[in-house]
C-alpha positions as CSV (number, residue, x, y, z in Angstrom):
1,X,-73.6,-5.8,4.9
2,X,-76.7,-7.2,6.5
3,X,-76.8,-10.9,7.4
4,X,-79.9,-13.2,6.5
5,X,-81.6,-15.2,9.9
6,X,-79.9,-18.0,11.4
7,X,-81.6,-21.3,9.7
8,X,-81.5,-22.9,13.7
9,X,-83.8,-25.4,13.0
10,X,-82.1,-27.0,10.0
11,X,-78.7,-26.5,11.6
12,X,-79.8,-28.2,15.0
13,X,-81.0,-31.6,13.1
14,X,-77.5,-31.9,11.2
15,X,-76.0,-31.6,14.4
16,X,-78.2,-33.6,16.3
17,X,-77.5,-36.4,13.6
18,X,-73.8,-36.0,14.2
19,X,-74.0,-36.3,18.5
20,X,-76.3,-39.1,18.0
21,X,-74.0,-41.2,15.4
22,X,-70.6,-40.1,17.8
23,X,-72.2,-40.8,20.6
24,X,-73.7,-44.6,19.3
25,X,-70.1,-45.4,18.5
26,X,-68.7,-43.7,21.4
27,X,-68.2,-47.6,23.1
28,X,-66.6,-49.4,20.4
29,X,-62.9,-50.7,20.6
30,X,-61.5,-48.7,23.7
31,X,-59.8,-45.9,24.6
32,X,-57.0,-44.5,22.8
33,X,-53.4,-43.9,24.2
34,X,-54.1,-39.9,24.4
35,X,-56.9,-40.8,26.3
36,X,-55.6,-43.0,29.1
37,X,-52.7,-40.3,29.2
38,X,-55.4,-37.5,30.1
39,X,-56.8,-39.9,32.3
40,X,-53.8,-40.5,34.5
41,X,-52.9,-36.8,33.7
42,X,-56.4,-35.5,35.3
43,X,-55.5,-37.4,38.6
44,X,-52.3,-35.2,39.0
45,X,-54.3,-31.8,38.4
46,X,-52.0,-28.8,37.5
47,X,-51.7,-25.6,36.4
48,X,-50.0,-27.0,33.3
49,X,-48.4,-29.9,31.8
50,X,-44.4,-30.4,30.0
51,X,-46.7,-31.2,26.9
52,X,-49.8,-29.4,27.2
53,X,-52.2,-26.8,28.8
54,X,-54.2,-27.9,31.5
55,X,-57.7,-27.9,30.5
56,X,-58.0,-31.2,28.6
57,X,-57.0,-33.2,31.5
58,X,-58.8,-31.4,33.9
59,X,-62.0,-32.3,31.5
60,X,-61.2,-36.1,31.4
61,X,-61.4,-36.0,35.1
62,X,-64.8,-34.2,35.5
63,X,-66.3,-36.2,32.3
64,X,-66.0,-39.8,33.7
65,X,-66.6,-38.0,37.5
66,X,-70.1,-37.0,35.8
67,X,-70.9,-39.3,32.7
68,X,-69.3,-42.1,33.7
69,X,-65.9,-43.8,33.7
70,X,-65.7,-45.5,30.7
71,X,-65.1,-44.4,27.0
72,X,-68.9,-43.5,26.5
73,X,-68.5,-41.4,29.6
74,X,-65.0,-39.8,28.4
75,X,-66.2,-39.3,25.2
76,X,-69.7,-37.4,25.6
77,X,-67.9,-33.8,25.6
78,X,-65.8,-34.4,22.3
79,X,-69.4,-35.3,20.8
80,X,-71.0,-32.2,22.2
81,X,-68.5,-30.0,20.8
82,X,-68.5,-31.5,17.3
83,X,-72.2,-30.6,17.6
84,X,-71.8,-27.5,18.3
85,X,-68.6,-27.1,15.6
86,X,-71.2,-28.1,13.0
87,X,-73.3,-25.1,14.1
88,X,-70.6,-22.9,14.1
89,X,-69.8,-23.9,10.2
90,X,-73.0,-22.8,9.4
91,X,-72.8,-19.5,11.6
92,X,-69.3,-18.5,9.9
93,X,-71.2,-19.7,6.1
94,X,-74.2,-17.2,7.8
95,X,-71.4,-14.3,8.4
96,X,-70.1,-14.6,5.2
97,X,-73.8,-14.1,3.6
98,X,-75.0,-17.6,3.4
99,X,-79.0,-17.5,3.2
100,X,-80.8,-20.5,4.8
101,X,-79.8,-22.6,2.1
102,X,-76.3,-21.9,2.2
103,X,-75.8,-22.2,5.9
104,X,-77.5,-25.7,5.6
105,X,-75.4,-27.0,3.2
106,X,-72.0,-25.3,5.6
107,X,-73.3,-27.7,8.4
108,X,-73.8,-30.7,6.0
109,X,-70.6,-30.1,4.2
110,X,-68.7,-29.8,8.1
111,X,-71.0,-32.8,9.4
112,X,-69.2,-35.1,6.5
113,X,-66.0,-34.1,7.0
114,X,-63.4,-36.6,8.4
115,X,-61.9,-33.9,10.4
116,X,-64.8,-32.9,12.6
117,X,-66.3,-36.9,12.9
118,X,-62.6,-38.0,14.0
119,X,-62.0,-35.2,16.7
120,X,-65.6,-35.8,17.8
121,X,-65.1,-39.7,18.6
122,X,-61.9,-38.8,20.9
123,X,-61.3,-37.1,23.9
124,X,-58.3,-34.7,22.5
125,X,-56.5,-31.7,22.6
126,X,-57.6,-31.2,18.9
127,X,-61.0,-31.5,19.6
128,X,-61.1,-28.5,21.8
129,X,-58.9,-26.7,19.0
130,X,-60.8,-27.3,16.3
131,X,-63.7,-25.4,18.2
132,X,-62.0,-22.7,19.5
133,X,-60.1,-21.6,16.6
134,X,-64.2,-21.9,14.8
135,X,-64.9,-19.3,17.8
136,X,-62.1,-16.9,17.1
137,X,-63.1,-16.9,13.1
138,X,-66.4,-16.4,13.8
139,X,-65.5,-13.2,16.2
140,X,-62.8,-12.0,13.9
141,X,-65.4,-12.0,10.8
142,X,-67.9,-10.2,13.0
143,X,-65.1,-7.7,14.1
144,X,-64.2,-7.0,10.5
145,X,-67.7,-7.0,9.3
146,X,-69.0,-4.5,11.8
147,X,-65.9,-2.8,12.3
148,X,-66.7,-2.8,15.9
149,X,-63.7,-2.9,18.2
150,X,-65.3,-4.4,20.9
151,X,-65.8,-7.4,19.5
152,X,-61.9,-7.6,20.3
153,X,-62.3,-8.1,24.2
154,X,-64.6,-11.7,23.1
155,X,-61.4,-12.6,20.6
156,X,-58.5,-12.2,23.5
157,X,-61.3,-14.0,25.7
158,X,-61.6,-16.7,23.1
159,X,-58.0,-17.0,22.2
160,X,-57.0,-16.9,26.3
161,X,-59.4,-20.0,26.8
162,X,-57.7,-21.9,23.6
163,X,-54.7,-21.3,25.1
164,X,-55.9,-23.1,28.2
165,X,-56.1,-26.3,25.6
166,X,-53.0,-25.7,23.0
167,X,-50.7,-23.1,22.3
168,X,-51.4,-23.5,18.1
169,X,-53.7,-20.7,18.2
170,X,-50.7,-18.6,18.2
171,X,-50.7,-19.6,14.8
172,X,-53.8,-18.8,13.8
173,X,-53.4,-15.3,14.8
174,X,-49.6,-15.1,13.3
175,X,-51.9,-15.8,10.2
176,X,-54.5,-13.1,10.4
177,X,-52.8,-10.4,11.7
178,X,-50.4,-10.3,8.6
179,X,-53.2,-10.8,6.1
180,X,-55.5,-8.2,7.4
181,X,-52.9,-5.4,7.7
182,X,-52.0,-6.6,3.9
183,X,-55.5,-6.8,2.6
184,X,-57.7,-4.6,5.2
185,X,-60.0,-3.4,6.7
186,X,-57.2,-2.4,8.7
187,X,-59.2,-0.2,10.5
188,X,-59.8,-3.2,12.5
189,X,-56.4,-2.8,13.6
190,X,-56.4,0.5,15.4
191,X,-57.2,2.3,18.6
192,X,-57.1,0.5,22.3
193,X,-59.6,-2.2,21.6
194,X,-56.7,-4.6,19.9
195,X,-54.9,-4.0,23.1
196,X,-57.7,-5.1,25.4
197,X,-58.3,-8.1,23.7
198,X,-54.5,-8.8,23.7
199,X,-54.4,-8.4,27.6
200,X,-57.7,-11.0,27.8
201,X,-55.6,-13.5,26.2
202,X,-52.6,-13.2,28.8
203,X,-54.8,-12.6,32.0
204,X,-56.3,-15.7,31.0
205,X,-53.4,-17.6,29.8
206,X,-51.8,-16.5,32.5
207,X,-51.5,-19.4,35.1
208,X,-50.4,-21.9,32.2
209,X,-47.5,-19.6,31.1
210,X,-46.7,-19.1,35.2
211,X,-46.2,-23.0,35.1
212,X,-44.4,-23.0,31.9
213,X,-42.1,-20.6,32.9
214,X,-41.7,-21.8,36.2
215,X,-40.7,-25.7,35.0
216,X,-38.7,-23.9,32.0
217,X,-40.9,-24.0,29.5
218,X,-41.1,-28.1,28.8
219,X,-43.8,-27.4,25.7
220,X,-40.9,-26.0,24.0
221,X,-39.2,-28.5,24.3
222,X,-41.8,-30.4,23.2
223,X,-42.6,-28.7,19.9
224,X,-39.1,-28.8,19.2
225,X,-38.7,-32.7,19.4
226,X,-41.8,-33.4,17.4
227,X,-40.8,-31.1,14.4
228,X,-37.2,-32.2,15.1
229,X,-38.4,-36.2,14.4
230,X,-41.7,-35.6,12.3
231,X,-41.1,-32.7,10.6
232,X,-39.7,-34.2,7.2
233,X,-42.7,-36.8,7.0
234,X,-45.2,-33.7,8.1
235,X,-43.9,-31.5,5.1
236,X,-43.8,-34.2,2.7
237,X,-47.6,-35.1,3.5
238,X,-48.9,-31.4,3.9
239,X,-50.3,-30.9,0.6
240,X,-51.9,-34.1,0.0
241,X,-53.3,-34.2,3.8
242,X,-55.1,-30.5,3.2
243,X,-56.8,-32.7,0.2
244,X,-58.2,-35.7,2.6
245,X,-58.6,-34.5,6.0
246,X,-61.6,-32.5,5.2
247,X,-62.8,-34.9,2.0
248,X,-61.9,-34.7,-1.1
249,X,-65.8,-34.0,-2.3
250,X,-65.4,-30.8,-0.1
251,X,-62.3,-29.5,-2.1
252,X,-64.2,-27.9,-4.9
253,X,-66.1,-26.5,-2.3
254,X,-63.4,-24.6,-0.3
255,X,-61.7,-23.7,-3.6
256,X,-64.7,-21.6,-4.3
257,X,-65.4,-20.3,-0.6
258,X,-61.1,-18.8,-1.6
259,X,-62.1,-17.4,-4.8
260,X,-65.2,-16.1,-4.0
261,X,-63.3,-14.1,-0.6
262,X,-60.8,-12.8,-3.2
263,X,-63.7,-11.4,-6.1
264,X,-66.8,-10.9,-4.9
265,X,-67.3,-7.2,-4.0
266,X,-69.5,-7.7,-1.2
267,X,-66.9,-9.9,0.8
268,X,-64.2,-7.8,0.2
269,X,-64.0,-7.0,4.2
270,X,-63.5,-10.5,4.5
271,X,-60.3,-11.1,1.9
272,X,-58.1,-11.3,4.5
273,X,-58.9,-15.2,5.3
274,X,-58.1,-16.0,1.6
275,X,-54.5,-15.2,2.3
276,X,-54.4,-16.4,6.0
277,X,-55.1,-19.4,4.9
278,X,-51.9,-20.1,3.0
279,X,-49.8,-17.6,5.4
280,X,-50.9,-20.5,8.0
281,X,-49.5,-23.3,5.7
282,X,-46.1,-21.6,5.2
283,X,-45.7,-20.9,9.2
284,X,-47.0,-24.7,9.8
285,X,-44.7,-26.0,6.9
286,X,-41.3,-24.1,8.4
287,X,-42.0,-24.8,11.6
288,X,-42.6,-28.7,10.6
289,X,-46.1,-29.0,12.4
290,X,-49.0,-31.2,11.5
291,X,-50.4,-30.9,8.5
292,X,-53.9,-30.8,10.6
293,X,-52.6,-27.5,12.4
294,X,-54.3,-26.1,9.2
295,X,-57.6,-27.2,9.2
296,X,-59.8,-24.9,10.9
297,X,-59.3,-21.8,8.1
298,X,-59.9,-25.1,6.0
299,X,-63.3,-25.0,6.9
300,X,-64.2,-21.3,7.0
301,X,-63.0,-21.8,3.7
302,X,-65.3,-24.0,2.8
303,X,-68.1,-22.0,4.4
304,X,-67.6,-19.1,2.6
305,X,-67.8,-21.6,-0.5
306,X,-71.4,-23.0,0.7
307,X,-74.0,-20.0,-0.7
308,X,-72.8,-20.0,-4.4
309,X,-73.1,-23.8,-4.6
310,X,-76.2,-23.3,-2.7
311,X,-77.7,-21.2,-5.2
312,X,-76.5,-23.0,-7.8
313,X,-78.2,-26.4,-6.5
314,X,-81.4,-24.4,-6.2
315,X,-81.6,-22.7,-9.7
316,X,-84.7,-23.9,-11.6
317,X,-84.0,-27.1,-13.6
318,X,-80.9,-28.5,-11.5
319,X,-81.3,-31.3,-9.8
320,X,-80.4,-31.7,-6.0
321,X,-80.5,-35.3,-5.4
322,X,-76.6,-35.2,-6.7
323,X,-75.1,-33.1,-4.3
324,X,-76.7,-34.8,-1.4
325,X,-75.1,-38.1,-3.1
326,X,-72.0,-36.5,-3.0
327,X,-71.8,-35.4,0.2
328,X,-73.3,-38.6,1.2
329,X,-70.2,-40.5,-0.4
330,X,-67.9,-38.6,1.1
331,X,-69.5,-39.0,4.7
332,X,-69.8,-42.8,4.1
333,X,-66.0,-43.0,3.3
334,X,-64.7,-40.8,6.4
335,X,-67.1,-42.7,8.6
336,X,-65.6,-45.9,8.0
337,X,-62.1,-44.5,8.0
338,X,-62.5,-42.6,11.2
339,X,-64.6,-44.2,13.6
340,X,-65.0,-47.6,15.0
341,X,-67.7,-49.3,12.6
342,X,-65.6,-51.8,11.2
343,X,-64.6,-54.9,13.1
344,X,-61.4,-55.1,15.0
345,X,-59.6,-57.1,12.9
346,X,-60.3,-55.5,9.9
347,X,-58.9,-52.3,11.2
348,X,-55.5,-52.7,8.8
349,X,-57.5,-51.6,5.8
350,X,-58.2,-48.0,7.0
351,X,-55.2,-48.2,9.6
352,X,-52.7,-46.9,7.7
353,X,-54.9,-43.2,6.6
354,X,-56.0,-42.9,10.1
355,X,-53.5,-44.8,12.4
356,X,-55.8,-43.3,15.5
357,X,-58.5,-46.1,14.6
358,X,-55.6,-49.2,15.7
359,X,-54.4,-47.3,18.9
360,X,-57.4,-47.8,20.7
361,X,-57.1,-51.2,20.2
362,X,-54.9,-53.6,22.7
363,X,-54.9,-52.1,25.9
364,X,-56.2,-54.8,28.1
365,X,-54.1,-57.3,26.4
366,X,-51.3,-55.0,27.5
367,X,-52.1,-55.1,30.8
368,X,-52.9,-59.2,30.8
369,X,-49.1,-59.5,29.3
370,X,-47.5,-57.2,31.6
371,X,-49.9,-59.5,34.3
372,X,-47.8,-62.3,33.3
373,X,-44.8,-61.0,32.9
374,X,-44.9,-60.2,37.1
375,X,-46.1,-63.5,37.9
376,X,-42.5,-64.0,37.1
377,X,-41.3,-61.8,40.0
378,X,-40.4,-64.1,43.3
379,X,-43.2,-62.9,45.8
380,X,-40.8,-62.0,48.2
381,X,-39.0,-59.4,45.8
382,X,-42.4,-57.9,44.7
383,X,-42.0,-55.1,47.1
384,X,-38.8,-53.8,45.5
385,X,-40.0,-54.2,42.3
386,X,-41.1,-51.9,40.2
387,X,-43.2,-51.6,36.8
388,X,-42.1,-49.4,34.3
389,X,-43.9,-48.2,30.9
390,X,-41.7,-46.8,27.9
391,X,-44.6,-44.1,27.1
392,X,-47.8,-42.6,28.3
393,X,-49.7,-44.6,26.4
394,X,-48.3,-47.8,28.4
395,X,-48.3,-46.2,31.9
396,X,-51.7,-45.3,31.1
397,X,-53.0,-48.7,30.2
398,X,-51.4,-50.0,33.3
399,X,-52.8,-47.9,35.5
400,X,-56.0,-48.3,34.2
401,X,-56.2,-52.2,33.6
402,X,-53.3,-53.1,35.9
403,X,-55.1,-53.3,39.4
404,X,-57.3,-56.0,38.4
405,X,-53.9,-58.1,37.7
406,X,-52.9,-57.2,40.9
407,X,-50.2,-55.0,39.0
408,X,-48.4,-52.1,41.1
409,X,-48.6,-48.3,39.9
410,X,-46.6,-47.8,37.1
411,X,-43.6,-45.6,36.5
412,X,-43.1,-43.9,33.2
413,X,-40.6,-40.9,32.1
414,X,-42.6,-39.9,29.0
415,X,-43.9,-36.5,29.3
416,X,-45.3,-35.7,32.2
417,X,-45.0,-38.8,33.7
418,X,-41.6,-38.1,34.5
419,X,-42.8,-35.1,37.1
420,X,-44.5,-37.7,39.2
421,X,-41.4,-40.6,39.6
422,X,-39.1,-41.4,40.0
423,X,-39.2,-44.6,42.1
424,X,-37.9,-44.3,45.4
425,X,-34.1,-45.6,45.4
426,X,-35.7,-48.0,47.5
427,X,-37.5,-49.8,45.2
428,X,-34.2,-51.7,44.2
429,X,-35.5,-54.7,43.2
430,X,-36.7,-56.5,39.5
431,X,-37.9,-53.9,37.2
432,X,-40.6,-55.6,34.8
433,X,-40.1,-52.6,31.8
434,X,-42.7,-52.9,28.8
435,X,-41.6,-50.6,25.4
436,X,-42.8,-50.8,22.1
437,X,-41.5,-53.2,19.8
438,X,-38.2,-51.8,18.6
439,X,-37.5,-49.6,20.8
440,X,-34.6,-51.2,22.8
441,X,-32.9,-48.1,23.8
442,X,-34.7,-47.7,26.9
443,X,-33.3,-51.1,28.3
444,X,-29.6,-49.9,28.2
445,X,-30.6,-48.5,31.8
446,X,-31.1,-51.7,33.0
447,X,-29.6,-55.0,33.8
448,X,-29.9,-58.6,32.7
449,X,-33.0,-58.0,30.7
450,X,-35.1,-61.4,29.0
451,X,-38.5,-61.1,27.3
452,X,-41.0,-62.7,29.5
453,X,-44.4,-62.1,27.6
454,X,-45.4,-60.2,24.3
455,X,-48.2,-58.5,23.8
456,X,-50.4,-59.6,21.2
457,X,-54.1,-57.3,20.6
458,X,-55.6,-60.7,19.1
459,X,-56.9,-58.5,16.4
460,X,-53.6,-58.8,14.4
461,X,-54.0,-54.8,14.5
462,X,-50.4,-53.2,13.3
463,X,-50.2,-50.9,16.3
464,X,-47.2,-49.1,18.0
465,X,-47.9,-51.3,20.6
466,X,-48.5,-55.0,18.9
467,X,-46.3,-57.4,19.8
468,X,-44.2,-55.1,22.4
469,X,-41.8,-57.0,24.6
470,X,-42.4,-57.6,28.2
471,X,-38.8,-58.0,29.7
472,X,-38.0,-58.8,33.2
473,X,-34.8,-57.2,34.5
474,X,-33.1,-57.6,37.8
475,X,-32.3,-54.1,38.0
476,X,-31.0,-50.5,37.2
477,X,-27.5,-49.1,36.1
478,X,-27.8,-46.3,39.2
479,X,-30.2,-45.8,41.7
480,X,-33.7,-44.4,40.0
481,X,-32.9,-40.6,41.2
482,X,-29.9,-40.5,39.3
483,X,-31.3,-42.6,36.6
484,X,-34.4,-40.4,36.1
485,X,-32.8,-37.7,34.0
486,X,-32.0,-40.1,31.7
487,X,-35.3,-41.9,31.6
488,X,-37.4,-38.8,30.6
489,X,-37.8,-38.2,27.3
490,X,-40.4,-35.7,25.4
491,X,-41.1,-37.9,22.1
C-alpha cells in the first residue's frame, strides 16, 4: 500500500497554533503538586524512583536549569511535545492512507482534544506517555505495513525509552501482541527481528529495572495501592471517561477510524488496532488503572477515522464551514476545562471534570500558613524542630516557597520522599506537621498536637489542600528512625 506525501506545511501551523496557545498560558496559576514533586525529585537524581522511572524528574531539572525556573520554564518541554504529538496524529492518519486532507483534519481533530491540550500545559509523566506510546503506533503500523522486521529494533528502542518515563507501555504491547497474532499479519511476528527489538527494550530499560529490583520493586507497590484505593471509582468512570477525554465531537470520528480498520480491504494489515483497542480496556479495567491509560489507541483510532470524513467534507456540494464549527466547539470547551483561562476563583465550575486545574492553585499560601504556624516554635527550640508534609505535594511546596519564610527543609514519607529522611533522632524537638484536611491519621505518630494556622488558597478553590490544618506538636511517639517505617506511605 503506497502512502500519499506528508502535508508538513499544514501540519506544522496546527501545531504551531497549539505551542503558541500552551505556551501563552504556560504562567497562569502555578505549578501543580506533580510538579513540585518532580522538582524536588530532580534534585535527588537516580536511577529510579518507588513511584516512577527516572526520566521525568531528571527533565524538570534540566528544563528550569535551561528555560528558566519558574512554571513557563518547567512547562516549555510538555508544550514541545504536544507539538510534536499533533504531528504524529497526522503521521499515523498519513500511515493509515490519509491524503493531505485527511492528515489535516488528524492534527486538527488531535489539536482539539482535551487530552493532548491538558498533558501539554503540565510537566507530567503522562505527557511523555502520550507521545511515546504515538511513537510505538506509528512504528508498529509501519512494521505491519511494510512487513519489514527491522522496523522492530526502532519499536524495542521506542518502548525501552517509554519505559524510562512509565511502565504502562507494557500495556500497550500486552494489547497488540494478542490482537495481531489473532487478526494478522502475523508474519510480523516471526523470525529474530521480534527478539531484537525485545532485547532494545531491556538494554535500555535496564538501569530502571536494576533500581527496582534492587529497592524491591516499590512501583509495584505502587500500582497495587492505587488500584487497591481507586480502582472501583476508575472502573465505574471508564466508559464515560473514553467519551470526554478526547471530546465528545471526536467520538463519531474514532468510531469510524474502528470500523473502517475492521472493513475496508485496503487496511486490512492494520485490523489488529481495532481489537487492541478494547483488549487495552479489559487489561486497564481488571487491573483497575486509569481510565486515561487508554487513550493513545484512542487517538490512532481517531486517525484512521480522519480520510473518510475528509472526503466526505470535500465532496462537491457539502459544506465545510460545519465541521470546522465543530471541531471549533469542542476545542473552545476543552480549553476552558483544561487550562488556566478562567480566573482563579471561578475554577469550581470546571474543577470537578478536571480536578488538575484547582491543584495548581494554593501553594504559596501553603507555605505563608505553614510560615505562621513556626512562628509559633520558641526560637530556642527551632533547631530541634522539624517540618513535616503529609505528601509530596506539601513537601514540595515547602521546599519550594518555604525558604523565603525562613522555613527549614521539609520532611515527608510519601513516595520517594521517604528514601531521603528520616530526621536525624536528633531533631527531637516540636514537629510543625501539615496534612490535608481529613486526614488525621498521620498525627497518631505524634504528641500533643493543636492547629496553629489553616491554609486558605483565597480563591475558595475546593482543593485537596484548602483549608488543611497546620498543627504544632511537641513531638514524636519514638525516635524518627523507628518512626519512619511507619510514616511512609505509597498513596
Amino acid at each position: 500500500m503506497a502512502i500519499a506525501p506528508f502535508a508538513a506545511w499544514p501540519v506544522a501551523g496546527v501545531a504551531a497554533a497549539v505551542a503558541t496557545l500552551l505556551g501563552l498560558l504556560s504562567g497562569r496559576y502555578g505549578y501543580h503538586r506533580d510538579e513540585l514533586y518532580f522538582l524536588l525529585a530532580g534534585q535527588h537524581p537516580a536511577l529510579g524512583y518507588t513511584d516512577q522511572p527516572p526520566l521525568t524528574p531528571l527533565v524538570a531539572r534540566a528544563s528550569v536549569a535551561l528555560f528558566g525556573d519558574s512554571p513557563t520554564g518547567l512547562r516549555v518541554v510538555p508544550a514541545l511535545l504536544s507539538a510534536v504529538t499533533v504531528a504524529l496524529v497526522a503521521l499515523l492518519a498519513r500511515e493509515l492512507g490519509a491524503a493531505a486532507r485527511g492528515q489535516l483534519l488528524a492534527a486538527c481533530c488531535a489539536a482539539c482534544s482535551a487530552a493532548v491540550l491538558a498533558v501539554g500545559h503540565l510537566l507530567s509523566t503522562t505527557t511523555f506517555d502520550l507521545f511515546a506510546w504515538l511513537v510505538v503506533c506509528l512504528l508498529v503500523l509501519r512494521l505491519l505495513r511494510t512487513g519489514d522486521g527491522r522496523w522492530w529494533t526502532a519499536i524495542g528502542a521506542a518502548t525501552g525509552i517509554a519505559l524510562l518515563n512509565k511502565d504502562l507501555v507494557l500495556l500497550l504491547a500486552a494489547a497488540l501482541v494478542p490482537a495481531v497474532l489473532a487478526l494478522g499479519p502475523r508474519r510480523a511476528l516471526r523470525g529474530w527481528w521480534p527478539a531484537a527489538g525485545l532485547l532494545a527494550a531491556v538494554a535500555l530499560a535496564l538501569p530502571n529495572l536494576y533500581w527496582q529490583a534492587a529497592h524491591g520493586w516499590p512501583e509495584l507497590t505502587v500500582a497495587g495501592g492505587i488500584s487497591g484505593k481507586d480502582g472501583p471509582h476508575n472502573r465505574l468512570l471508564f466508559v464515560p471517561m473514553q467519551l470526554l477525554y478526547l471530546s465528545p465531537v471526536l467520538v463519531p470520528v474514532w468510531v469510524a477510524g474502528i470500523r473502517r480498520l475492521l472493513t475496508e480491504p485496503a487496511l486490512r494489515w492494520a485490523r489488529a488496532f481495532a481489537l487492541a483497542y478494547p483488549l487495552l480496556c479489559v487489561l486497564v479495567l481488571a487491573t483497575g488503572g486509569k481510565p486515561y491509560y487508554a487513550l493513545p489507541l484512542l487517538l490512532v483510532l481517531t486517525a484512521a477515522g480522519c480520510e473518510p470524513l475528509a472526503r466526505r467534507v470535500a465532496a462537491p456540494g457539502r459544506r465545510r464551514t460545519g465541521l470546522a464549527a465543530w471541531l471549533a466547539f469542542g476545542a473552545a470547551l476543552n480549553i476552558v476545562i483544561t487550562l488556566p483561562v478562567l480566573p482563579p476563583r471561578l475554577l469550581p465550575a470546571v474543577n470537578w471534570i478536571y480536578p488538575e486545574q484547582g491543584e495548581q492553585v494554593g501553594w504559596p499560601e501553603l507555605a505563608a500558613a505553614a510560615a505562621e504556624g513556626w512562628a509559633a516554635v520558641p526560637p530556642d527550640r527551632r533547631a530541634r524542630a522539624v517540618v513535616f508534609a503529609a505528601n509530596y505535594g506539601e513537601a514540595g511546596a515547602l521546599a519550594r516557597y518555604g525558604p523565603r519564610y525562613g522555613l527549614p527543609a521539609p520532611y515527608s514519607g510519601h513516595m520517594s520522599l521517604a528514601d531521603w529522611g528520616p530526621p536525624p533522632d536528633t531533631a527531637n524537638g516540636p514537629v510543625l506537621l501539615i496534612h490535608p484536611d481529613g486526614y488525621a491519621d498521620v498525627e497518631k505518630e505524634f504528641t500533643d498536637c493543636h492547629v496553629v494556622a489553616r491554609v486558605d488558597n483565597g480563591q475558595a478553590v475546593p482543593n485537596q489542600e484548602q483549608h488543611a490544618p497546620v498543627l504544632l506538636c511537641s513531638g514524636t511517639t519514638a525516635p524518627w528512625s523507628a518512626l519512619w517505617p511507619e510514616l511512609r506511605h505509597f498513596y
